[in-house]
C-alpha positions, 0 to 999 in steps of 0.5 A: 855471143851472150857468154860462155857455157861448159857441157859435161861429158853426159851432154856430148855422150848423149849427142852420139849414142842415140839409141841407148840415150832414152830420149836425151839425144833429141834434146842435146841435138837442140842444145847443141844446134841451138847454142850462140854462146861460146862452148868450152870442154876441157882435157878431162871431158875428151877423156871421159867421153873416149872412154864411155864411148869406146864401153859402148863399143864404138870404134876407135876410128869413129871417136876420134873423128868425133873428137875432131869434128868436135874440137872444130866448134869448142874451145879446149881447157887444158888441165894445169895444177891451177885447176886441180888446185881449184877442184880441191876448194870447191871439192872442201866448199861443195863437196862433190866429187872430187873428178866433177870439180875438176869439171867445175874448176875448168869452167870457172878458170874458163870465164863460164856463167854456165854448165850443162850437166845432168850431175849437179843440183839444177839451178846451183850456183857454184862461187856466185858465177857458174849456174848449173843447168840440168837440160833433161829437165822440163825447164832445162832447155829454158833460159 
């Protein structure tokens, strides 16, 4: 294993809802098959990928056997007041959304050198350690 890598909710919700993804599925198949570093999510990512999947109308049954089989192969963060903490300074330095750095907290606490992500400035360094990578973009799936 190289490292470790953070995926934001877009990259696993993609991974599940094919048809409405507009070609994203195919490519977060490869990433996610293709992926030989240690893969973190947080609480906040779980929740968020329930909620978008339940408004696309899956059922309850087919997401937490999602969650499941996902939970199989990552390693989960759990939300403290350390990362909200965390999500306050970066929010103050970056000003992104405050709910996506809680995301960028997680992955800083977590020791990751990367985040997949379609919502964040591509190529972006958030505190000299976490590279944002967007992998919908021609040289996104390029490492």
């Amino acid at each position: 294993m190289q490292g470790k890598i953070f995926f934001d909710t877009n990259i696993l919700v993609y991974s599940k809802l094919k048809k409405q993804s507009s070609g994203k599925w195919e490519k977060t198949q490869t990433l996610i098959k293709n992926e030989e570093n240690e893969v973190i999510i947080s609480t906040q990512v779980l929740n968020e990928f329930y909620s978008v999947l339940a408004k696309n109308k899956i059922s309850h049954k087919t997401i937490c056997d999602c969650i499941e089989e996902m939970l199989l192969d990552v390693e989960l963060h759990n939300l403290t007041l350390a990362t909200i903490k965390k999500a306050w300074d970066i929010h103050e330095r970056y000003q992104f959304s405050y709910y996506d750095c809680l995301i960028l907290a997680s992955a800083l606490e977590t020791g990751c050198s990367m985040i997949y992500s379609e919502d964040f400035s591509h190529g972006q360094v958030v505190d000299n350690k976490l590279l944002i990578q967007n992998p919908f973009l021609a040289e996104g799936l390029n490492r």
